[in-house]
C-alpha positions as CSV (number, residue, x, y, z in Angstrom):
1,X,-12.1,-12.8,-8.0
2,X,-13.8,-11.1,-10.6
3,X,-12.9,-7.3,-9.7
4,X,-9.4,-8.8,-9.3
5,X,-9.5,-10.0,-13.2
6,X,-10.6,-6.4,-14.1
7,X,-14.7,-7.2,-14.8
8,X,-16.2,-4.0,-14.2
9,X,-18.4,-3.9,-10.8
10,X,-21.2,-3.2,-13.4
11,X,-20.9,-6.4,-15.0
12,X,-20.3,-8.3,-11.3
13,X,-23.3,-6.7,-10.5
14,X,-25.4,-7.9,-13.5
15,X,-24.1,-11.7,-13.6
16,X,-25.5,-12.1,-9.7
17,X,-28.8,-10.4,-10.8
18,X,-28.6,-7.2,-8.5
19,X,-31.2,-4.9,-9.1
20,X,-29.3,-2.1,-7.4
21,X,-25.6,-1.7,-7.8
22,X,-25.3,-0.9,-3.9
23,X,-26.1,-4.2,-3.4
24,X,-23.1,-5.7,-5.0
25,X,-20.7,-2.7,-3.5
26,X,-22.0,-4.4,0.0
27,X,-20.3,-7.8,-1.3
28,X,-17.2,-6.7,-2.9
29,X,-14.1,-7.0,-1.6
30,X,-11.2,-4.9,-2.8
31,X,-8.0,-6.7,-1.9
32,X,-4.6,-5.5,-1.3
33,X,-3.4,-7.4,-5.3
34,X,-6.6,-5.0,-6.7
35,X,-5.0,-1.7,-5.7
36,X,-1.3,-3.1,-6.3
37,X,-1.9,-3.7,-9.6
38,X,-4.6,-0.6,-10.6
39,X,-1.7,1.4,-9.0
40,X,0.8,0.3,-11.3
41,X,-1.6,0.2,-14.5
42,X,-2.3,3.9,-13.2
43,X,1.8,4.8,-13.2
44,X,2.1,3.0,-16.6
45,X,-0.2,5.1,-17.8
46,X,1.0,8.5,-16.3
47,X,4.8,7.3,-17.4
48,X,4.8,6.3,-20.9
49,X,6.1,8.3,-23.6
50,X,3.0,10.2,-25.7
51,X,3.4,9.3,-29.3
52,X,2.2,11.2,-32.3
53,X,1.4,14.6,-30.6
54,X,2.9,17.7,-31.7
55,X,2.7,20.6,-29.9
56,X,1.4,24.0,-31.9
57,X,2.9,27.9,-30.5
């Protein structure tokens, strides 16, 4: 639920008290709705118009 709201594993893994990061990689669960919507943050991203940049010759 938490990777799915966009916590960082890194937080996750601090909040359960893992020493070792591997440990909460061992629990998580990356669901279909994860990748869906990192996919279409990732195309938003690659898609939208760059403002303020001017290119020099």
């Amino acid at each position: 639920m938490t990777l799915e709201n966009d916590v960082p594993i890194e937080t996750v893994s601090q909040m359960l008290g893992h020493k070792c990061i591997r440990t909460t990689q061992i629990y998580a669960k990356i669901t279909q709705q994860k990748v869906s919507n990192n996919m279409r943050a990732l195309r938003d991203r690659l898609t939208a118009p760059v403002v303020g940049l001017q290119r020099t010759v």
